[in-house]
Each structure stands twice: as structure tokens, then as C-alpha cells.
C-alpha positions, 0 to 999 in steps of 0.5 A: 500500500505504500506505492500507491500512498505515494502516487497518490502524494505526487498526484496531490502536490500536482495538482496544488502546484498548477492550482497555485501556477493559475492563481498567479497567472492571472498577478504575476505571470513570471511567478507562475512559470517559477511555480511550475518550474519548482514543481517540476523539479520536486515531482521529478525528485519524487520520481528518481527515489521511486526509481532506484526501488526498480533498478 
């Protein structure tokens, strides 16, 4: 059950970070480029600890 809590973490945290990325679009839009950068990056850190599990 513990894979799954984690897809489902990512999931979570994706959908705050474009939440987020739509409220400052409509202020700042450098801001919400930044957020989904930033996003990015910690989905993808998420992603490599998964990954040394399968390799």
C-alpha cells in the first residue's frame, strides 16, 4: 500500500502546484512559470527515489 500512498502524494502536490501556477497567472505571470518550474523539479525528485526501488 505504500506505492500507491505515494502516487497518490505526487498526484496531490500536482495538482496544488498548477492550482497555485493559475492563481498567479492571472498577478504575476513570471511567478507562475517559477511555480511550475519548482514543481517540476520536486515531482521529478519524487520520481528518481521511486526509481532506484526498480533498478
Amino acid at each position: 500500500m505504500g506505492q500507491y500512498d505515494s502516487m497518490v502524494n505526487i498526484a496531490i502536490i500536482g495538482v496544488v502546484i498548477v492550482l497555485l501556477a493559475i492563481i498567479f497567472k492571472k498577478t504575476k505571470e513570471e511567478f507562475a512559470i517559477l511555480i511550475s518550474i519548482a514543481g517540476c523539479f520536486l515531482i521529478f525528485s519524487f520520481g528518481i527515489s521511486k526509481l532506484q526501488i526498480i533498478v
